[in-house]
The first five atom37 places (N, CA, C, CB, O) and aatype in JSON, in Angstrom:
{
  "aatype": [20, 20, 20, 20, 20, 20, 20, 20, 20, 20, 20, 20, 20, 20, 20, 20, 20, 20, 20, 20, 20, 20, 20, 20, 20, 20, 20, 20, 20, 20, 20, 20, 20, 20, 20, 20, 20, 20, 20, 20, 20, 20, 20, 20, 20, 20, 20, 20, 20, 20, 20, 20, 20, 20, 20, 20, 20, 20, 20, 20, 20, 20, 20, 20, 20, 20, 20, 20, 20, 20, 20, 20, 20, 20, 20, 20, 20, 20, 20, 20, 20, 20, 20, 20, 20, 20, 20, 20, 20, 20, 20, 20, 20, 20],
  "atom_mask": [
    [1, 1, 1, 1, 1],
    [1, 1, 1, 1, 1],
    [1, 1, 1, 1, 1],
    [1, 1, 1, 1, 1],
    [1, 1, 1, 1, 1],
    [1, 1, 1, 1, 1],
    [1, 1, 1, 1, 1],
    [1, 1, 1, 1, 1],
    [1, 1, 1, 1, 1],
    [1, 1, 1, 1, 1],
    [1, 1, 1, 1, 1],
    [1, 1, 1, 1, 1],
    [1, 1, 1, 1, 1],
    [1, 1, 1, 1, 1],
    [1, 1, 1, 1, 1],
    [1, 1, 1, 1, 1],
    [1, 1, 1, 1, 1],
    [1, 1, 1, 1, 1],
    [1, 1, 1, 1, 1],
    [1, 1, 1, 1, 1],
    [1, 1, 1, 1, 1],
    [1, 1, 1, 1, 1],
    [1, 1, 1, 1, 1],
    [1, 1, 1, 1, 1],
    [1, 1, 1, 1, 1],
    [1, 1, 1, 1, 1],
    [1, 1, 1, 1, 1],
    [1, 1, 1, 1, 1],
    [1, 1, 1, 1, 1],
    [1, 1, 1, 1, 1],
    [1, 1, 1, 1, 1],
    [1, 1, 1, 1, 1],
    [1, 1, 1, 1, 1],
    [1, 1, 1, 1, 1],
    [1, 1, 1, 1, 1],
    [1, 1, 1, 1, 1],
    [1, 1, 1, 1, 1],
    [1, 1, 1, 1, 1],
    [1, 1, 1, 1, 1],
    [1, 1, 1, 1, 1],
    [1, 1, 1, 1, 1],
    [1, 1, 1, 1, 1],
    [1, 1, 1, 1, 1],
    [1, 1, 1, 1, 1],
    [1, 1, 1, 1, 1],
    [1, 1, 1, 1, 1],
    [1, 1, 1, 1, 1],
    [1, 1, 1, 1, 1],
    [1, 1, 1, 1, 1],
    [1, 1, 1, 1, 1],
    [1, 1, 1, 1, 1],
    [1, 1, 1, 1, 1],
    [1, 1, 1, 1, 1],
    [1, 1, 1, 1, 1],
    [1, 1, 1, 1, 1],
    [1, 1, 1, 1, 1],
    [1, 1, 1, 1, 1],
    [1, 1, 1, 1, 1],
    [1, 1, 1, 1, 1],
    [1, 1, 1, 1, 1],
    [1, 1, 1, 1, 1],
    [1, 1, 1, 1, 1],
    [1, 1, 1, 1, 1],
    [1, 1, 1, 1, 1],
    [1, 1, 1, 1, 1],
    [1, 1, 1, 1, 1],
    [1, 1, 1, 1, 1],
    [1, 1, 1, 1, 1],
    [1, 1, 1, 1, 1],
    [1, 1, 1, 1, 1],
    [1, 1, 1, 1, 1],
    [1, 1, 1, 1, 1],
    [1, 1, 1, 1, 1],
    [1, 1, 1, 1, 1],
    [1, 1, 1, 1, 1],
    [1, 1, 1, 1, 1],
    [1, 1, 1, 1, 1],
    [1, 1, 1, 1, 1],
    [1, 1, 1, 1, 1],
    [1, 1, 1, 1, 1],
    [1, 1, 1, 1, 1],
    [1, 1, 1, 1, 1],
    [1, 1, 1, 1, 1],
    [1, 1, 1, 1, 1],
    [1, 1, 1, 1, 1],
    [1, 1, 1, 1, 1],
    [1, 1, 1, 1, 1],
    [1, 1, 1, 1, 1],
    [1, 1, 1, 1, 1],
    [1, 1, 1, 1, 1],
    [1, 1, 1, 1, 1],
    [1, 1, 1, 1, 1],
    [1, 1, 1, 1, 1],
    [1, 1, 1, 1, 1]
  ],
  "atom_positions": [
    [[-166.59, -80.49, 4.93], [-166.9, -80.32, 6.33], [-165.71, -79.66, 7.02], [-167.25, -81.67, 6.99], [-164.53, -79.83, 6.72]],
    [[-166.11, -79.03, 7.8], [-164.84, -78.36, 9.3], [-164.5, -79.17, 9.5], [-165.09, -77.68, 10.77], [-165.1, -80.23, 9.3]],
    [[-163.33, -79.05, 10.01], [-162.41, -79.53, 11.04], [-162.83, -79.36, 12.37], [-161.18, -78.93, 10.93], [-163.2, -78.26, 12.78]],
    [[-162.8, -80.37, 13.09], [-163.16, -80.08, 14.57], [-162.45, -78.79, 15.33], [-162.77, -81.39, 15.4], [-162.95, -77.98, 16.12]],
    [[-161.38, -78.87, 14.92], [-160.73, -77.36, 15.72], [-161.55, -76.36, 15.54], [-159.29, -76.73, 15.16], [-161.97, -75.71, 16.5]],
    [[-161.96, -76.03, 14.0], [-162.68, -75.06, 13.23], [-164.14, -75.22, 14.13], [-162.75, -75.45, 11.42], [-164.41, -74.12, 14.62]],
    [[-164.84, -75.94, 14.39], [-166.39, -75.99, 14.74], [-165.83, -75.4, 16.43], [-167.4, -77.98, 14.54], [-166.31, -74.42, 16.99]],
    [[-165.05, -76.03, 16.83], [-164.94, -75.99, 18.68], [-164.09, -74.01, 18.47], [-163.18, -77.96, 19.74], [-163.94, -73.25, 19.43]],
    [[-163.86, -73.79, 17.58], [-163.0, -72.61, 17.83], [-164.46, -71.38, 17.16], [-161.09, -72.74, 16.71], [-164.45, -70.15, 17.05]],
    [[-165.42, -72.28, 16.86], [-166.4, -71.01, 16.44], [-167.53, -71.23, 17.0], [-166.7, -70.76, 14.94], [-168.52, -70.58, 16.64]],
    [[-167.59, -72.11, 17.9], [-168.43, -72.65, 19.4], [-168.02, -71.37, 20.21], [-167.74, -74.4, 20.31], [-168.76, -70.4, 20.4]],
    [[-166.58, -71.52, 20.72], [-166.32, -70.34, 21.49], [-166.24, -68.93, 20.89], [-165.17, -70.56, 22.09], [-166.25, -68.14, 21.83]],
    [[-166.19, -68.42, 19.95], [-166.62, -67.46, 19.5], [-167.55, -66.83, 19.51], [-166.54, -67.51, 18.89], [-167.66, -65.62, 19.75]],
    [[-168.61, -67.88, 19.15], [-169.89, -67.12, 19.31], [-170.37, -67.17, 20.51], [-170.89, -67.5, 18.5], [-171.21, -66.28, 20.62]],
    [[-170.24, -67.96, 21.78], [-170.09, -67.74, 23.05], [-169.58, -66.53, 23.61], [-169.47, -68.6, 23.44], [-170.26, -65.81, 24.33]],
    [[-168.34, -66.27, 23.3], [-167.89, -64.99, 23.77], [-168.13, -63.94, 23.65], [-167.12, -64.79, 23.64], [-167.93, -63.09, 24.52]],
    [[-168.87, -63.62, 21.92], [-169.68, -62.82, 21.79], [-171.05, -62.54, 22.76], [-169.87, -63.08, 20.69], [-171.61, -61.45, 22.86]],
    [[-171.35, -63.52, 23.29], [-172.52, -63.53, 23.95], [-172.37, -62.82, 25.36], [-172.97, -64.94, 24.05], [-173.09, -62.0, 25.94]],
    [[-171.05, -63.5, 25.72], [-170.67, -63.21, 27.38], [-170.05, -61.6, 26.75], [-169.12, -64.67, 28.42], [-170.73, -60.66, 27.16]],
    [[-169.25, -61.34, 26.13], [-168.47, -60.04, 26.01], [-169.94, -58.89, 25.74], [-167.12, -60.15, 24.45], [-169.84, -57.77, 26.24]],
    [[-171.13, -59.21, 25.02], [-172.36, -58.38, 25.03], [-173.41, -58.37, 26.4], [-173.14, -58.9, 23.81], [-174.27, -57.55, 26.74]],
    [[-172.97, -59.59, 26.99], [-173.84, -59.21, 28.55], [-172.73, -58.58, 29.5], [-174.59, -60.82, 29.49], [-173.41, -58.27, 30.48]],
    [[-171.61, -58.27, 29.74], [-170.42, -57.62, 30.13], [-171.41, -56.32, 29.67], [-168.73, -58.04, 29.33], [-172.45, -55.91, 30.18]],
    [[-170.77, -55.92, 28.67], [-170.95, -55.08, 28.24], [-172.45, -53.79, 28.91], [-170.89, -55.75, 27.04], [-172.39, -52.72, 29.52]],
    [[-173.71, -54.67, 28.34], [-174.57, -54.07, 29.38], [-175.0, -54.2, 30.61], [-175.34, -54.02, 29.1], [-176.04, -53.71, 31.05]],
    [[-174.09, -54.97, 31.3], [-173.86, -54.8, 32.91], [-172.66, -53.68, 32.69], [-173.3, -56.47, 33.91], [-171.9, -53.9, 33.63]],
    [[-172.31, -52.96, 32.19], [-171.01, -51.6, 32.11], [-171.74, -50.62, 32.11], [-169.94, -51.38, 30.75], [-171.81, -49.72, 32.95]],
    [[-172.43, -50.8, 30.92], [-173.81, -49.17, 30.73], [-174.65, -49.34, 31.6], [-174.95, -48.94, 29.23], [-175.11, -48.26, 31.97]],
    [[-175.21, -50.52, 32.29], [-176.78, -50.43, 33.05], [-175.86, -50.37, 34.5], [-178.22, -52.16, 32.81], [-176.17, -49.65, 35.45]],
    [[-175.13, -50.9, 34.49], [-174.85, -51.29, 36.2], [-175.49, -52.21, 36.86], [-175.11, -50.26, 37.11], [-175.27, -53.3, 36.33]],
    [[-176.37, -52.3, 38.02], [-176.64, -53.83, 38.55], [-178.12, -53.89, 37.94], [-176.54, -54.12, 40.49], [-178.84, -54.81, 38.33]],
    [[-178.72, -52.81, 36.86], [-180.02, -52.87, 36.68], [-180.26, -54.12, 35.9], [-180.53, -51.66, 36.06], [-179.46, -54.31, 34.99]],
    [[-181.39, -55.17, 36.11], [-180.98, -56.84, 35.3], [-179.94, -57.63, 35.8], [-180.46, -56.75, 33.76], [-179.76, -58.72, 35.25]],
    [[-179.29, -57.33, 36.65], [-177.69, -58.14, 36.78], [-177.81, -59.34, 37.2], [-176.62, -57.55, 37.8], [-176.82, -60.05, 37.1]],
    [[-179.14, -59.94, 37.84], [-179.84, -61.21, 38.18], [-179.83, -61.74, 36.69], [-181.45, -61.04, 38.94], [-178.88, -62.5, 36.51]],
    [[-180.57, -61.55, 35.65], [-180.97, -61.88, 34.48], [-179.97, -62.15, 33.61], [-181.72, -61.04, 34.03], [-179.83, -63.17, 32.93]],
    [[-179.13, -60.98, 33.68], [-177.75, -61.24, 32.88], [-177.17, -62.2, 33.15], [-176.8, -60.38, 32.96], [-177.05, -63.03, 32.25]],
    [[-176.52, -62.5, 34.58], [-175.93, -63.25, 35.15], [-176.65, -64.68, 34.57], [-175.93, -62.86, 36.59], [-176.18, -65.24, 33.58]],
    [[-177.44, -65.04, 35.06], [-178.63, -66.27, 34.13], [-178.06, -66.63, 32.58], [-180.54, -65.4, 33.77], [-177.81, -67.8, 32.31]],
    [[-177.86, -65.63, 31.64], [-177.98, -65.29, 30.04], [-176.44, -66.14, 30.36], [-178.15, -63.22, 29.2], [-176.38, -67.32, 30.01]],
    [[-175.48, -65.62, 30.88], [-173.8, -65.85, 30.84], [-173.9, -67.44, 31.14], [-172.72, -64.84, 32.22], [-173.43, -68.26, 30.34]],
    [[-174.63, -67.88, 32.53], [-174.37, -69.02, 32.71], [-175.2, -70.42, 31.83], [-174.5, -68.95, 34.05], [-174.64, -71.5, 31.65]],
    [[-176.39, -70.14, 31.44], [-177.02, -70.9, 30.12], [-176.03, -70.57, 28.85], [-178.75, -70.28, 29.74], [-176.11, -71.34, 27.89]],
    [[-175.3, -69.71, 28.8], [-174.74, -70.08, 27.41], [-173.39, -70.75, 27.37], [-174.62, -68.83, 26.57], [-173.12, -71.36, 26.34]],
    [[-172.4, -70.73, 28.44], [-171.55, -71.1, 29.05], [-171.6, -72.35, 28.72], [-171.55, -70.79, 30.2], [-171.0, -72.98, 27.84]],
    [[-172.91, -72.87, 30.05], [-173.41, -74.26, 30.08], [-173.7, -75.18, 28.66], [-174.7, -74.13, 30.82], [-173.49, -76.36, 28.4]],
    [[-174.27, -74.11, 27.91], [-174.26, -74.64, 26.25], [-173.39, -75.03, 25.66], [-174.52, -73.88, 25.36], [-173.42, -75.77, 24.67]],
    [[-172.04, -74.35, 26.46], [-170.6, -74.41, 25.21], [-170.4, -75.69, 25.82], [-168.94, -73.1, 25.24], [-170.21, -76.64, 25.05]],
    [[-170.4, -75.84, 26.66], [-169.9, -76.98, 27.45], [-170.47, -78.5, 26.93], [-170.37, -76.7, 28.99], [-169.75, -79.49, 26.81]],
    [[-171.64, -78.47, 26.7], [-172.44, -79.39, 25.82], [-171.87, -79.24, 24.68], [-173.88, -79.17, 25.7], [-171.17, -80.12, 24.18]],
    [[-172.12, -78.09, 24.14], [-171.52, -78.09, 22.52], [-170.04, -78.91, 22.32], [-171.21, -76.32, 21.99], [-169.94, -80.08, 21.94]],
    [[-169.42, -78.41, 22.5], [-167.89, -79.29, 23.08], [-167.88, -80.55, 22.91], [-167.53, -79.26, 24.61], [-167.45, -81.25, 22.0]],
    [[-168.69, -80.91, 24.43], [-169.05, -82.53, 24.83], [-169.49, -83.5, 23.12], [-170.86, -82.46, 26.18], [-169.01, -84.57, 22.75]],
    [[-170.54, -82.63, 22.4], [-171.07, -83.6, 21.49], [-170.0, -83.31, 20.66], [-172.58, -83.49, 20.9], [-169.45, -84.39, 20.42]],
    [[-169.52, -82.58, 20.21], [-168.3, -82.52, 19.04], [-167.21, -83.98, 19.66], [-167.22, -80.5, 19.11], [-167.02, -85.0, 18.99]],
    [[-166.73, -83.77, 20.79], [-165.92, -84.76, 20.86], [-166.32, -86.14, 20.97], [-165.23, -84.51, 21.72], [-165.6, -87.14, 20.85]],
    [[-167.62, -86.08, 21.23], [-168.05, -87.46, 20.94], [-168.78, -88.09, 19.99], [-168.57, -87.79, 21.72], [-169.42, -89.0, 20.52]],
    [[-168.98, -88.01, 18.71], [-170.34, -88.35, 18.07], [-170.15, -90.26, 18.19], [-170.47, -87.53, 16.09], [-169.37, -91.01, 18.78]],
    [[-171.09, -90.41, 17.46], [-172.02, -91.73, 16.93], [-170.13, -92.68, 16.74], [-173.41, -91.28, 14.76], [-169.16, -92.23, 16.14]],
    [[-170.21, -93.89, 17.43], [-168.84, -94.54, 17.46], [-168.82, -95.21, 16.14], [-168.6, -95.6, 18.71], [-167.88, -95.2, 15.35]],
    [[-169.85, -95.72, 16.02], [-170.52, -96.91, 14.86], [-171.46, -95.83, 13.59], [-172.0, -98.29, 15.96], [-172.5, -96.06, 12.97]],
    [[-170.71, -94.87, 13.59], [-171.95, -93.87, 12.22], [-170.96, -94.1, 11.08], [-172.34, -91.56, 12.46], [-169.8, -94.43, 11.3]],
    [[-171.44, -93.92, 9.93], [-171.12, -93.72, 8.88], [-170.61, -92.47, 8.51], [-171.93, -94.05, 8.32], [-170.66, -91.64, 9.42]],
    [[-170.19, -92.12, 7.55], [-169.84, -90.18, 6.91], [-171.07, -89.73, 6.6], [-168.8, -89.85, 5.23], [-170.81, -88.66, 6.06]],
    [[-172.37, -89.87, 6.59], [-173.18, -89.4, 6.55], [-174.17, -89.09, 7.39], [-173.33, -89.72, 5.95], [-175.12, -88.36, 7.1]],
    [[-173.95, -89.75, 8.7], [-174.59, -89.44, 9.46], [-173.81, -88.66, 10.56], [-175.24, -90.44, 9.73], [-174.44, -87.99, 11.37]],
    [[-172.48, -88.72, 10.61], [-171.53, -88.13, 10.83], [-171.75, -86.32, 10.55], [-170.54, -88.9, 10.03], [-171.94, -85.33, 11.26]],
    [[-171.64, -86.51, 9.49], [-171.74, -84.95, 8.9], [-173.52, -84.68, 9.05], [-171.06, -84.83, 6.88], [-174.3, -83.94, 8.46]],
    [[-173.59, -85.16, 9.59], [-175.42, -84.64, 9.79], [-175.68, -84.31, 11.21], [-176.71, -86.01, 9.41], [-176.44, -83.46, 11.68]],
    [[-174.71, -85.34, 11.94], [-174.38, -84.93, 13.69], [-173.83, -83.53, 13.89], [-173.1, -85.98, 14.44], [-174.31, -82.91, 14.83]],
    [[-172.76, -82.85, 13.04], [-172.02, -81.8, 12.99], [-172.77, -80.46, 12.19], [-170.73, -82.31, 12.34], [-172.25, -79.34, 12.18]],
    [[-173.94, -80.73, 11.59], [-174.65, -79.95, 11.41], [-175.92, -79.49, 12.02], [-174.69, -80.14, 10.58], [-176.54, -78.48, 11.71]],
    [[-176.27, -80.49, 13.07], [-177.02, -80.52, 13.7], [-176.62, -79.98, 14.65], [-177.45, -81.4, 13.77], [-177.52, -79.42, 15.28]],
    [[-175.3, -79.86, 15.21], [-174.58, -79.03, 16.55], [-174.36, -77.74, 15.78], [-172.91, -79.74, 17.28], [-174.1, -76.77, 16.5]],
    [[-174.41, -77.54, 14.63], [-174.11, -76.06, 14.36], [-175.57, -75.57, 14.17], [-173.06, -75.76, 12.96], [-175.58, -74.37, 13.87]],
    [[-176.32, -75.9, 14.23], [-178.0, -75.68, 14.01], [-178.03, -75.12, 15.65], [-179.21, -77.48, 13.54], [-178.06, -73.99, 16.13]],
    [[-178.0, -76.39, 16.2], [-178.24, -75.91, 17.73], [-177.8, -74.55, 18.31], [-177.58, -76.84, 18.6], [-178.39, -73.61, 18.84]],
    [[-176.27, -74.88, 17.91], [-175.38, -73.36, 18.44], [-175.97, -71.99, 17.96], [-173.71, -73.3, 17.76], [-176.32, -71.14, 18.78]],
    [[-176.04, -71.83, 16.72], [-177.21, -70.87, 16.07], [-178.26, -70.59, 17.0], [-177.93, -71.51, 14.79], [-178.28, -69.55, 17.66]],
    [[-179.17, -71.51, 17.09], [-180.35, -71.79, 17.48], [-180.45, -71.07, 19.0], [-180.54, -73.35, 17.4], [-181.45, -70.48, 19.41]],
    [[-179.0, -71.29, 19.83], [-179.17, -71.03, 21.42], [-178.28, -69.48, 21.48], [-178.32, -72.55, 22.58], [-178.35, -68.69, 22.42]],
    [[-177.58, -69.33, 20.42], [-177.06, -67.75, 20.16], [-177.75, -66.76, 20.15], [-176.52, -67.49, 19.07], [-177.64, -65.72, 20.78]],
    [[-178.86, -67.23, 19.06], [-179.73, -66.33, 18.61], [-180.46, -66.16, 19.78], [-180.49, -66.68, 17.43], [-180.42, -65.02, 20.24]],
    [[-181.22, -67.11, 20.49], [-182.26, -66.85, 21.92], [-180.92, -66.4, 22.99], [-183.36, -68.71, 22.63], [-181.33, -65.51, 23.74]],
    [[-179.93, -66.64, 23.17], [-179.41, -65.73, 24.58], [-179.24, -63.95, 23.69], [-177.27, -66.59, 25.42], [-179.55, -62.92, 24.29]],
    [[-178.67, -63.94, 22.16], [-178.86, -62.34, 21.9], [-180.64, -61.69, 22.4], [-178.58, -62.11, 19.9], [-180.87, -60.57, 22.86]],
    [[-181.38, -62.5, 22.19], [-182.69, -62.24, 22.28], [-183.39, -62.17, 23.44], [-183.22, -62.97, 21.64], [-184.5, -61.66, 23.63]],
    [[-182.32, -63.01, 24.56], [-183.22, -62.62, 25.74], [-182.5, -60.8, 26.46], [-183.03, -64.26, 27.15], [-182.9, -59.91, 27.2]],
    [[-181.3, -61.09, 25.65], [-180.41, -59.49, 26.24], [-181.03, -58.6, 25.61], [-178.68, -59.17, 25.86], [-181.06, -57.55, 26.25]],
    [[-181.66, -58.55, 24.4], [-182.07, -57.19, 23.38], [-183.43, -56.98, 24.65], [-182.71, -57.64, 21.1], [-183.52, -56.01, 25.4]],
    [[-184.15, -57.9, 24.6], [-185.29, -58.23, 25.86], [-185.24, -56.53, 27.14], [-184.48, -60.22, 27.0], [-185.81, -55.47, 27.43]],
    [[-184.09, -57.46, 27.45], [-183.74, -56.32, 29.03], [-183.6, -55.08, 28.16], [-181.89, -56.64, 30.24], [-184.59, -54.36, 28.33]],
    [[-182.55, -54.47, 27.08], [-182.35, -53.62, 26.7], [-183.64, -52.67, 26.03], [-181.43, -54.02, 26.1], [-183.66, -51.45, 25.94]],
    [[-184.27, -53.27, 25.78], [-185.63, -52.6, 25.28], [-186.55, -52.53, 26.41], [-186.37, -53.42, 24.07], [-187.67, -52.05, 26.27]]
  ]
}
């Protein structure tokens, strides 16, 4: 398993990817979507922020197995909410 640094340091990664690609086409489009975008930045933001929250807290009373099932389950999620904010931006772009 990761190290918590490792999971929280690729939480924000793939966050930033997210915010640095809606930047990005608010640069080429200008304010065209900039309602929508703006939306995309702050749901994923709001995600990291959760994401975070459950890393530093799991189950007080879990075992190593349910442990490592909590930490895969936050990397499922993160996936899970990456993939739909790339997907609502490809959206506008098409």
């Amino acid at each position: 398993m990761a190290s918590l640094r490792d999971i929280k340091k690729d939480i924000d990664f793939l966050v930033g990817e997210v915010v640095s690609d809606c930047y990005t086409y608010l640069y080429l489009n200008g304010d065209k979507n900039r309602d929508k975008v703006v939306e995309i930045i702050e749901g994923v933001v709001g995600k990291r922020n959760d994401f975070i929250h459950r890393v530093n807290n799991p189950a007080k009373d879990a075992d190593r197995k349910q442990t490592r099932k909590h930490y895969k389950q936050i990397y499922s999620d993160l996936l899970g909410s990456v993939d739909e904010s790339f997907s609502q931006l490809s959206q506008l772009v098409g």
